[in-house]
C-alpha positions as MATLAB code, in Angstrom:
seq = 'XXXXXXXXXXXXXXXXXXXXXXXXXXXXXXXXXXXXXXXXXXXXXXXXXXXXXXXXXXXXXXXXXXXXXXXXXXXXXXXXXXXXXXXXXXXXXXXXXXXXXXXXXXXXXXXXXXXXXXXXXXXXXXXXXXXXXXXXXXXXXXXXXXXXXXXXXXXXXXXXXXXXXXXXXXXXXXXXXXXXXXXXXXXXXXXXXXXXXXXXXXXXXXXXXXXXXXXXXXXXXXXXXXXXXXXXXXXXXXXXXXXXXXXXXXXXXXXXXXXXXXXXXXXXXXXXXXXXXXXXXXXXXXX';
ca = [
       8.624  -16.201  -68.963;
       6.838  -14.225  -71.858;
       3.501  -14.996  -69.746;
       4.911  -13.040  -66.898;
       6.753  -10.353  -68.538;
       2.512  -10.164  -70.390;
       1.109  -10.410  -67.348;
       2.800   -8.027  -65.691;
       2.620   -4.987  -68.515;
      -0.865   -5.816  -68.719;
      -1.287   -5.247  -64.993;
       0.488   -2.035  -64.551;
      -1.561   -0.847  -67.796;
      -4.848   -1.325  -66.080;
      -3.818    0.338  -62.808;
      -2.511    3.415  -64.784;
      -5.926    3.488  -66.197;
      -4.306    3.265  -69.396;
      -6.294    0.104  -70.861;
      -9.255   -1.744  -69.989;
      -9.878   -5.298  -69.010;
     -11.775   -6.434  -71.806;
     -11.242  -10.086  -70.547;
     -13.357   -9.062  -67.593;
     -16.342   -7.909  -69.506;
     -15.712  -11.231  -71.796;
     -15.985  -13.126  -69.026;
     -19.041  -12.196  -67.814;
     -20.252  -12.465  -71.445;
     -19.457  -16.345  -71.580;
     -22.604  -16.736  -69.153;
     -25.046  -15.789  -71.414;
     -23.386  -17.687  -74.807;
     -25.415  -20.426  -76.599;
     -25.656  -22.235  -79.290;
     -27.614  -19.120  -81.604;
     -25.224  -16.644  -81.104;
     -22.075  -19.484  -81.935;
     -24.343  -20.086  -85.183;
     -24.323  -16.452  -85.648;
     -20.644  -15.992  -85.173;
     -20.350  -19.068  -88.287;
     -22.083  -17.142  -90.330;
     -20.296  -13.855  -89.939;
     -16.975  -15.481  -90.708;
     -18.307  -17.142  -93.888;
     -19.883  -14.469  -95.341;
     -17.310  -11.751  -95.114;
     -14.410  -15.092  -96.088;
     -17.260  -15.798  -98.727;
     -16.558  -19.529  -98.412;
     -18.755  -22.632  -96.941;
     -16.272  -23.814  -94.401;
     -12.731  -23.879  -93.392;
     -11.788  -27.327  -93.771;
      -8.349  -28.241  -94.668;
      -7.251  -24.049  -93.355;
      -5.063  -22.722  -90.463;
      -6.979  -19.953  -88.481;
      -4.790  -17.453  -86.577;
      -7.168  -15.128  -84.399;
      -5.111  -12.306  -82.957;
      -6.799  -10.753  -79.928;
      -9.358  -14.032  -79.464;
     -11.296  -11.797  -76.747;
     -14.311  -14.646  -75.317;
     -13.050  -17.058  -77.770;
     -15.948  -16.936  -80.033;
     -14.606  -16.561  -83.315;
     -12.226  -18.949  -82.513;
     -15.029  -21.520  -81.669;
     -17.012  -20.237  -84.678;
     -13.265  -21.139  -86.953;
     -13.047  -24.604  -85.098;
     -16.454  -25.797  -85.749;
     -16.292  -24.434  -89.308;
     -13.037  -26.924  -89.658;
     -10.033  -24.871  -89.126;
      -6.871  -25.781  -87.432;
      -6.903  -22.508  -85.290;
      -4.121  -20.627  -82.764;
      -5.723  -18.172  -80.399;
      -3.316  -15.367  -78.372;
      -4.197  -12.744  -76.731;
      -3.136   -9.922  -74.811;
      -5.395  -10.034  -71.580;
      -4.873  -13.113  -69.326;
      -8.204  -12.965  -68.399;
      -9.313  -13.007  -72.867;
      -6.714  -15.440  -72.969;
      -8.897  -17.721  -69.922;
     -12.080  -17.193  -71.379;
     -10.839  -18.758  -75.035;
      -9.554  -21.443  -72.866;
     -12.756  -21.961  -71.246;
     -14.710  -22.226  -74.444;
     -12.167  -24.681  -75.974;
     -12.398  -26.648  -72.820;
     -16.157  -26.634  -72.974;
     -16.650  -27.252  -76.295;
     -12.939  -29.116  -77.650;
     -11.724  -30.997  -74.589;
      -8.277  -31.934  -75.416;
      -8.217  -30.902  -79.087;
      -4.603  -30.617  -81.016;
      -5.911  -28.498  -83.544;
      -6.552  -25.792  -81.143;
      -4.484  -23.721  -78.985;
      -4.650  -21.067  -77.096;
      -2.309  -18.485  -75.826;
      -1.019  -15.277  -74.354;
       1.425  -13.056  -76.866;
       1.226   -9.777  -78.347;
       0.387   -8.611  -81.771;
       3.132   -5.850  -81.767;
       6.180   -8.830  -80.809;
       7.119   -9.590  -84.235;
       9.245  -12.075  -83.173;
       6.259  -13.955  -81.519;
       3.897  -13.621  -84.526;
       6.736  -14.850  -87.032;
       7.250  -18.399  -84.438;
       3.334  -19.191  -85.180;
       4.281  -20.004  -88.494;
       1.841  -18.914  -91.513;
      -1.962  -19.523  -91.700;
      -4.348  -19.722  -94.511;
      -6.612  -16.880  -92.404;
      -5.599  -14.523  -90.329;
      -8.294  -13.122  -87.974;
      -8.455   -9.778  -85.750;
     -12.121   -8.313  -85.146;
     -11.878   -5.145  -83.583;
      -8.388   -5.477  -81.763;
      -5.519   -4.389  -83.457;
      -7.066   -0.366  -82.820;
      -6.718   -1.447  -79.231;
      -3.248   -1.965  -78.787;
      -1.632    1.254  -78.279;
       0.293    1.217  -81.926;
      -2.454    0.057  -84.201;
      -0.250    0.464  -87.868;
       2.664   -1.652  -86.043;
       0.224   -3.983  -84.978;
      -1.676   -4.055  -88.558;
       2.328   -4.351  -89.879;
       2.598   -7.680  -87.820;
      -0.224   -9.167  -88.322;
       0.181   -9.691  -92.253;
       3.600  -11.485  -91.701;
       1.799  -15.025  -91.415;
      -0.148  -14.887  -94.271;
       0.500  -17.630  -96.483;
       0.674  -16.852 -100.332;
      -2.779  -16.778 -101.500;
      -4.024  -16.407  -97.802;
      -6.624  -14.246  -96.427;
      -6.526  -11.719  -93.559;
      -9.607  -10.432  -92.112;
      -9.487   -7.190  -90.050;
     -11.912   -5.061  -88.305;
     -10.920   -1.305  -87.583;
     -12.648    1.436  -86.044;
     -13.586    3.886  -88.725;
     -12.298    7.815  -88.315;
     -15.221   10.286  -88.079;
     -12.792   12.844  -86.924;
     -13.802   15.186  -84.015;
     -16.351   13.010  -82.983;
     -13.974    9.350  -82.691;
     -11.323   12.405  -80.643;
     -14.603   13.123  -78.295;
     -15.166    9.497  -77.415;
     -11.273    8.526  -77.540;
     -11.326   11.154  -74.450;
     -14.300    9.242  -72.879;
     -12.690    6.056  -73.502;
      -9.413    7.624  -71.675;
     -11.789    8.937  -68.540;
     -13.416    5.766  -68.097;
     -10.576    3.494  -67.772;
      -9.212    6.159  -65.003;
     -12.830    6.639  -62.841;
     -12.853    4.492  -59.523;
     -14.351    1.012  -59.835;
     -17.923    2.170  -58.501;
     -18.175    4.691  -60.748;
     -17.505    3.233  -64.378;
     -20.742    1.678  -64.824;
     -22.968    4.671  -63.894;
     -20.431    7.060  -66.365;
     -20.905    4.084  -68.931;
     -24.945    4.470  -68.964;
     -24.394    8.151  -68.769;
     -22.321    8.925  -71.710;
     -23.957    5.661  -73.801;
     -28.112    7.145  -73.093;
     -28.013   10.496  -75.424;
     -27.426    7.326  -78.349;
     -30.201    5.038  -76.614;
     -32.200    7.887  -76.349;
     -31.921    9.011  -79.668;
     -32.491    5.459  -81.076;
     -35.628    5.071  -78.675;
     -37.067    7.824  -79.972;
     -36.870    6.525  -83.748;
     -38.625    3.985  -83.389;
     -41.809    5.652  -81.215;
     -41.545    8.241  -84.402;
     -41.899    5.024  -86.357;
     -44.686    3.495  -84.480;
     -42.708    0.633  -83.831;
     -41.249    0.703  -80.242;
     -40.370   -3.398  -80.383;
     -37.649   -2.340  -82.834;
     -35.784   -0.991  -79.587;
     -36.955   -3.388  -77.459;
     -34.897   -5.759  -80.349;
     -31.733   -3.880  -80.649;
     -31.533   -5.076  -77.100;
     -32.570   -8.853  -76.820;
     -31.802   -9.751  -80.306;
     -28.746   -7.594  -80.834;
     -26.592  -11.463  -80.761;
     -28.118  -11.810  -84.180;
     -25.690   -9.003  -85.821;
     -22.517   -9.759  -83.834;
     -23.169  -12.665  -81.668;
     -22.698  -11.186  -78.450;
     -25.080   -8.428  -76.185;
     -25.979   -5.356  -76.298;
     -24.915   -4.402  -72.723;
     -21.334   -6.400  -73.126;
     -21.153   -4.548  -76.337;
     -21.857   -1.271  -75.057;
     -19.245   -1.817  -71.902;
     -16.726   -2.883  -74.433;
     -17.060    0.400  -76.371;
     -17.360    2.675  -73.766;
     -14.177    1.211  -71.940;
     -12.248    0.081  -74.991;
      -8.577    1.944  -74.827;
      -6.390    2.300  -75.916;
      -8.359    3.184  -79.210;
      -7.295    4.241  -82.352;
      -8.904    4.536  -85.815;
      -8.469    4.877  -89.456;
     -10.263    5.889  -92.913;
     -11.161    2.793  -95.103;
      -8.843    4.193  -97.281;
      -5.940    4.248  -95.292;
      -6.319    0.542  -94.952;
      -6.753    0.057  -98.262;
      -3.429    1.805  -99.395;
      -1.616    0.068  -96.400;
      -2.627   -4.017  -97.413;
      -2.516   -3.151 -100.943;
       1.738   -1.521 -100.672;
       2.074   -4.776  -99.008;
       0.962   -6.859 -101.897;
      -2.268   -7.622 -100.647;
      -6.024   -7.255 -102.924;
      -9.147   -6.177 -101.139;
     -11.681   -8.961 -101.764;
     -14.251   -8.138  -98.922;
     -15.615   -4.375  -97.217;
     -18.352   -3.717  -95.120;
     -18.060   -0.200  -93.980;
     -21.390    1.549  -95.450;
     -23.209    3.275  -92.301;
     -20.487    2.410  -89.841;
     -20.126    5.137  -88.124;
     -17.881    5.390  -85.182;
     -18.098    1.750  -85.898;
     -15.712   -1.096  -87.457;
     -15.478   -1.336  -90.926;
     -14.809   -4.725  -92.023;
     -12.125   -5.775  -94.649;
     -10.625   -8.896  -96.028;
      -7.352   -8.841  -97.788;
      -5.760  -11.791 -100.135;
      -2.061  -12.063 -100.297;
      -1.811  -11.854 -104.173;
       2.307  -10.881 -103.761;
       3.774  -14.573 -104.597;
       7.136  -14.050 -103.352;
       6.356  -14.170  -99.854;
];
């Protein structure tokens, strides 16, 4: 029943051009995964968690998109529970535990929302929870970064990644985000290259300036190296991602930290329109 009631929202969302199908794009992504950009994905995880493994921890990823961080958790040796919004996310983390963890109890994947409390609070608590990029997407990001603290465990971690505010400039693109979801099908990709070359330009030209035109070449077939995925799935996924919604690094901090959490991890130096990363322990006992 909550499936349907999820399926359907998500349905009328798309065809009000009001969010995009990010499972689509993720899909299509899943073709070219292997095992460097999975490796890639490990090490992402570890170094912002600053750990060698999970072993022994309960991963919740909120938003599990393709379903590689979730692998990524898994193979590091967490228990992990993947939801997600989009049926089609939700299929794609199925497909990668199916590929890869046939019939595993220690992972499971799901639909559910990150703004039904009451959904979040039936997982249970987890030593990590996990949302990379998602919780700007779901048309009432603070609600959403509200819930998603509830199932930290006491001394638990929860890693985050949250489009940073440049002001007029994340407005300008939260309008091109808005007029791409709303274009006709045949038209999205050609306004996707349009509004994404000035950038591609701009970095092109760098590099001639440089004398080093393969550094281009590389931000394109070795981009999997900095988030394990590609460039073009990447660049689809910004362009399209709405609903979007951003916030200083300092309005994060002041948010985790009333909630009686410490910052132990941030990455947000050269962001940009970018996410900056944070991690967050649970340091408030009482819980």
């Amino acid at each position: 029943m909550i499936e349907q009631t999820i399926d359907r929202a998500h349905r009328e969302e798309v065809s009000l051009g009001e969010r995009f199908e990010f499972g689509k794009n993720w899909s299509r992504f899943l073709t070219t995964l292997d095992d460097q950009r999975i490796a890639q994905s490990e090490r992402a995880i570890m170094e912002m968690l600053e750990a060698s493994d999970l072993r022994g921890k309960r991963f919740l990823d909120i938003g599990s998109g393709s379903g590689l961080s979730s692998l990524a958790a898994r193979r590091l040796g967490a228990s992990v529970h993947s939801f997600d919004y989009d049926p089609q996310s939700v299929a794609c983390t199925a497909e990668l535990r199916q590929r890869y963890y046939a019939d595993d109890e220690l992972w499971t994947v799901e639909e559910g929302s990150a703004l039904d409390i009451d959904y979040v609070r039936s997982l249970g608590t987890f030593d990590i929870v996990y949302s990379w990029g998602v919780l700007h997407h779901t048309g009432d990001m603070w609600k959403a970064l509200e819930n998603a603290h509830v199932p930290v465990v006491a001394g638990g971690k929860i890693f985050v990644a949250i489009y940073n505010d440049t002001g007029s400039q994340a407005a300008r693109w939260k309008w091109i985000k808005k007029t791409y979801n709303r274009l006709p099908r045949f038209m999205k990709t050609p306004f996707a290259i349009l509004v994404s070359a000035p950038d591609e330009a701009k970095s092109l030209t760098r590099s001639l300036l440089k004398a080093r035109p393969s550094e281009y070449i590389q931000s394109w077939t070795q981009y999997d190296r900095t988030r394990g995925m590609s460039h073009w799935h990447d660049l689809i996924d910004w362009v399209g991602g709405y609903p979007y919604e951003v916030a200083k690094p300092e309005e994060i901090f002041d948010f985790y930290r009333a909630r009686g959490f410490t910052l132990t991890k941030l990455k947000c130096g050269s962001v940009g329109l970018g996410c900056a990363e944070y991690v967050f322990q649970r340091t408030d006992q009482s819980v």
